[in-house]
N, C-alpha and C positions, 0 to 999 in steps of 0.2 A: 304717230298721231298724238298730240295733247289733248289732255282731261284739262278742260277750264270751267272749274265751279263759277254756279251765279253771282254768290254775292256772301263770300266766308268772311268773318271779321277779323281787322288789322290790332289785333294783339301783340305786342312786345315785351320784353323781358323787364320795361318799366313799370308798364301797368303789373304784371304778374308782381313785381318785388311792392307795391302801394297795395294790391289787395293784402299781400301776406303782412303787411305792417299793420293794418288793418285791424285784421284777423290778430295779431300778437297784441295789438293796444290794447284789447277789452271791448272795446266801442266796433261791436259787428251790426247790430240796429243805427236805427239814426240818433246821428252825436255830430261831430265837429267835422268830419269833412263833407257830410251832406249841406251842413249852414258853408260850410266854402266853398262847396260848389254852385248852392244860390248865389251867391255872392257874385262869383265869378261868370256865371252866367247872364246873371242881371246885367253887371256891365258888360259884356263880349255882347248881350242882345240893346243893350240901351235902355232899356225896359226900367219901370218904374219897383219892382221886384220881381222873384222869381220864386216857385215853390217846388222842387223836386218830390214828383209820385213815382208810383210803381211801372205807370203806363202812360204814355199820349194818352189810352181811352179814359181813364181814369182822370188825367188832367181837365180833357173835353168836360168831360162829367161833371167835375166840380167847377171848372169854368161857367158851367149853368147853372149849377146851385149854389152859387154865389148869389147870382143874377136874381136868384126867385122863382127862376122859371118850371114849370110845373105842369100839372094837369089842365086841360083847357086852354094851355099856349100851344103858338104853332113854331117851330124853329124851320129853317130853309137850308138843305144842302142841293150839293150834284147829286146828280143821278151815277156820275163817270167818278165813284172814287170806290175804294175798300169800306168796309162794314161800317169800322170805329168811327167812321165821320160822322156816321145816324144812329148808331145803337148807344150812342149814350143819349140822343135824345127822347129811345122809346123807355130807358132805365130811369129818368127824371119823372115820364109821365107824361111829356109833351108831344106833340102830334109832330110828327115827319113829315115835311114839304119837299121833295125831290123837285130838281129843276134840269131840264134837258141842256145839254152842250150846245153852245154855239155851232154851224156849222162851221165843218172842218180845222174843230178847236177839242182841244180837253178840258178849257174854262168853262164857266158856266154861260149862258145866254142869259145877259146881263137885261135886256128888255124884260124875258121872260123872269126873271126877279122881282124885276120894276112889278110886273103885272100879279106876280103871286106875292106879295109882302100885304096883309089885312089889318084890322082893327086888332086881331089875336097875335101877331106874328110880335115876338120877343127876343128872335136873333137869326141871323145868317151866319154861314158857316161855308165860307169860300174856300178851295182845297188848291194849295199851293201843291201842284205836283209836280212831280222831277225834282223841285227844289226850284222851281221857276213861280216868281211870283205873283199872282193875281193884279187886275185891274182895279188899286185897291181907291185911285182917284175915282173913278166909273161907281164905285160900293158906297164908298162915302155921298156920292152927290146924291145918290138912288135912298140910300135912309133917313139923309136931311131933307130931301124930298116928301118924304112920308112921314115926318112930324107931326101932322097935324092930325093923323090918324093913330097914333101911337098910344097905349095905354100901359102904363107902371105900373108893375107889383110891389114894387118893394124901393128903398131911399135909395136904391145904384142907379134904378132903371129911370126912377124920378130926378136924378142927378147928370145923368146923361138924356134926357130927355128923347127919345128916340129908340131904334130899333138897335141894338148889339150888333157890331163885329169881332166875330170869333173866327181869327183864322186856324184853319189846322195845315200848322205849319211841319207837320210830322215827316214831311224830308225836306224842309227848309230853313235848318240850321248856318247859317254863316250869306244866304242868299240877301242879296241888298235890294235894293229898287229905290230910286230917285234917291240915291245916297240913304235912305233907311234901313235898317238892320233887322229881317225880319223877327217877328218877336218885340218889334217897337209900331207898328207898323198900323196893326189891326188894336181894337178898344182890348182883346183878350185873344190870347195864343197859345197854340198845345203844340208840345215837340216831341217825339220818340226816341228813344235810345234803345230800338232792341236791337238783336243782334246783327241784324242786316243793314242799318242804316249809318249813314255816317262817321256820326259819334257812337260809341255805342256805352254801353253800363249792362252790358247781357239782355236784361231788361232795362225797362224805365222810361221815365220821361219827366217833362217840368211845363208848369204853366206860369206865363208870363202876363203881365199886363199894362197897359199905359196910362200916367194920371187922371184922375177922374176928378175934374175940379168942385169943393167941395166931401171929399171922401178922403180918409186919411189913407195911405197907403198901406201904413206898420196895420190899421185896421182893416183894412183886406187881407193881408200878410195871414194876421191872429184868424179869419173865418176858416182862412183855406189848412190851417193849420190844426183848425176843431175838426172841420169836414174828414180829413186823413186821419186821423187818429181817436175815431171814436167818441169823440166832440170832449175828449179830455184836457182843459184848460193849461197842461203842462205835460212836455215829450219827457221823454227818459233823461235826457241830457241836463234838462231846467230842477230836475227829482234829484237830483245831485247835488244839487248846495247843498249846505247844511242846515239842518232842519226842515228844507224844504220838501219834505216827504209828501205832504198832503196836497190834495189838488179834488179838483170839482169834475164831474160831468155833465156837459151843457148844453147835451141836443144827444140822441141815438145815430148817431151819426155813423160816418164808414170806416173802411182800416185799409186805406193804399199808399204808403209813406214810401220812400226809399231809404235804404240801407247805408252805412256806412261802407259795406263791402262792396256795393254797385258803386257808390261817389270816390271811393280810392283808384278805380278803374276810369271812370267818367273826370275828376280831377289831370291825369295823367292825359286823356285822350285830350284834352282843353288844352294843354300844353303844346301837343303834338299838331292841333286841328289846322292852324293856317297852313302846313305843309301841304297836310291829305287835301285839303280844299283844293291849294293848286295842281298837285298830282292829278286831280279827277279832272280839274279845264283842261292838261296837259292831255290826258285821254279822249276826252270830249274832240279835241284839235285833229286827233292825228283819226278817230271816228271819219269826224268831217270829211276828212283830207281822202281819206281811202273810199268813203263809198260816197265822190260827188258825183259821178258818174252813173252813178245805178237808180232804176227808178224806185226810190225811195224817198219817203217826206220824214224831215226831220224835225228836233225840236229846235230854237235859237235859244241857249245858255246863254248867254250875253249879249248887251245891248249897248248903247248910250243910257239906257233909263234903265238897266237893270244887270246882275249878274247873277245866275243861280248857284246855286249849292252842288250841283252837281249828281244830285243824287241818283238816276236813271239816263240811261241812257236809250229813250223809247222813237221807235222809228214803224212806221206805218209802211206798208208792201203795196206800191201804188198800181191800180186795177186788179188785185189778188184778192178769192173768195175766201169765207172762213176755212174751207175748207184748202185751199193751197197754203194758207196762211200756218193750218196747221201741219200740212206733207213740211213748209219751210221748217216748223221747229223739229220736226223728225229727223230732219236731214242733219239739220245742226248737232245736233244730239249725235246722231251715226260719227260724227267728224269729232266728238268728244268735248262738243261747248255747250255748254247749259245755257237755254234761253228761258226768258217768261214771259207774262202777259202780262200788263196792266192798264185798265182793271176790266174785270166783266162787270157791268153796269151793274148796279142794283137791281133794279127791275126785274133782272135774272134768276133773281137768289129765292129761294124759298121763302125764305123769312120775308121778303120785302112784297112778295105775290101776296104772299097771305094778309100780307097791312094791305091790299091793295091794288097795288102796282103793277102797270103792265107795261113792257118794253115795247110796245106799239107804240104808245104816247112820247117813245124816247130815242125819234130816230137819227139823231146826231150824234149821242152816244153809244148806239147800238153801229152803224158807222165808224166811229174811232175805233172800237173794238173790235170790230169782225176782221180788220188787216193788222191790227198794232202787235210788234215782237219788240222785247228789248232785249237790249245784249248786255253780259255782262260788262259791267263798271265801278269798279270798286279798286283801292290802293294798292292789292299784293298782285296786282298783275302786272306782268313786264313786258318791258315793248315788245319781246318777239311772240307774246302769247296776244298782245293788241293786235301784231302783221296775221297773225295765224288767224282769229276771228275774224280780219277783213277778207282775208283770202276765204274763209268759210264761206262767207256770206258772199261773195262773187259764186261761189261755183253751188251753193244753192239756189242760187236765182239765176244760172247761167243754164 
């Protein structure tokens, strides 16, 4: 029998020898390969810049306080994602708008956007998951739509004139759609690097975003750069010229920057990433290939109008109750594959009852859930541990 972890990270003896240079430089805070890693990210995403934090949640975060957005705004996500999509909106002050899934979709019900976006609402926050990209033509025509209901806090909101798209692209690094690069895509975007996804930095994450005509960029750059670092006019790296010791602080701002030790790591993984991108469609193929036969729904990674990132590999147990759904992941497990679920809806969650919410109001999402397993999909698996997972999954559902 094989032990097939869910989702360990693809480490190499490159990145280990860039952390330890790193770590020998002096520069273990943020210094020079965190600005090369914006750099680099900026362009690999198209993106007008890039700002590396500690976390996607963190990026989210200041994605909105940028914006202005605040107490008595309303922001809009799914109801079908993980925590960090909404908790940085109750950490800003702003009221959480869940929206139910489409049926027999993990996007959102895009009507029901339409229908929930008010005179308050100051951004959407569409979740790119698996690493497959949202209907982001469908979001745009839905906010321009609602212009004329739309009210600004502050010269960004006034300058885009309209409601915010903030994708969270937190497993949608390298995923395109209509030839765009996610991260270029949405008005602002948040990416994850922790240790399960894609790319990884142990931790971490960056936030991207796309010109704002009117707003300089290096001036969005400089907010999100006070926001991280305690609204201190100059990083460690800038205190380094000479004489430039002194510096301001310009708002009580927060402390979620990235390390030079995460970006030696994250640097090295950027080098490596077009391979792992294909490796994962290479697995995603040979998924396909083994269980077309079984009843089973899957996702479509790739399209004419889009490719994803690859990052999940989630398939739903078609006519299977919660309850067999969970005997499937038992069985998996006896046979020494780790499976998971994603996501249990919000509605679920303590924290999200207590704002509110009830999973009756969210039966499309409560649906994808009650059947959805994924299997592991991640680089360091080899083709005979991919033959060994499909053969699992034939003789638990046999």
């Amino acid at each position: 029998m094989m032990k097939i972890p869910f989702s360990p990270p693809d480490i190499t003896e490159a990145e280990i020898q860039e952390v330890a240079a790193a770590m020998r430089s002096g520069w273990i805070t943020t210094g020079p390969r965190t600005k090369e890693l914006e750099k680099r990210l900026a362009e690999f995403c198209h993106s007008a810049g890039a700002v590396c934090l500690n976390s996607a949640t963190a990026a989210l975060e200041l994605n909105l306080r940028v914006l202005g957005i605040g107490p008595g705004d309303e922001v809009i996500t799914s109801a079908y994602t993980y925590t960090a999509s909404a908790s940085p909106i109750v950490h800003v002050g702003a009221t959480p708008i869940l929206v139910d899934t489409a049926k027999d979709s993990y996007e959102m019900d895009y009507d029901a956007l339409e229908a929930a976006i008010t005179p308050r609402t100051k951004a959407v926050i569409p979740v790119d998951i698996a690493g497959i990209v949202c209907d982001y033509d469908r979001i745009f025509a839905i906010v321009e739509s609602k212009k004329n209901i739309f009210s600004p806090n502050n010269d960004i909101q006034r300058a885009m004139g309209r409601v915010a798209v903030m994708a969270d692209c937190a497993h949608a690094l390298g995923a395109q759609w209509h030839g765009q690069m996610a991260g270029s895509i949405a008005d602002f975007s948040s990416f994850s690097f922790h240790a399960v996804k894609n790319f990884t930095t142990a931790e971490g994450g960056c936030a991207t975003w796309r010109h704002i005509d009117g707003i300089e960029d290096d001036t969005l750059y400089k907010q999100y750069q006070l926001l991280s670092l305690h609204g201190q006019n100059k990083d460690a790296l800038a205190k380094t010229k000479l004489g430039a010791w002194e510096y301001d602080i310009q708002g009580c701002y927060y402390k979620c920057n990235m390390t030079d030790i995460m970006s030696a790591m994250g640097l090295v993984q950027l080098d490596r990433y077009k391979g792992l991108l294909q490796r994962r469609q290479e697995i995603i193929s040979r998924y396909n290939a083994g269980l077309k036969d079984l009843p089973v729904e899957v996702l479509e990674h790739s399209g004419k109008t889009h490719l994803s990132s690859g990052h999940l590999y989630m398939m739903r147990l078609q006519n299977k109750s919660i309850e067999e759904r969970n005997k499937f992941i038992e069985a998996m497990a006896q046979l020494g594959v780790a499976t998971n679920v994603h996501y249990k809806p919000l509605p679920m969650m303590t924290a999200y009852k207590e704002l509110g919410f009830d999973i009756a109001d969210f039966p499309h999402a409560y649906a994808q859930f009650a059947n959805e397993v994924t299997l592991p999909l991640h680089t360091r698996l080899t083709d005979d541990e991919i033959d060994y997972i499909i053969e699992s999954v034939h003789k638990c559902l046999n």
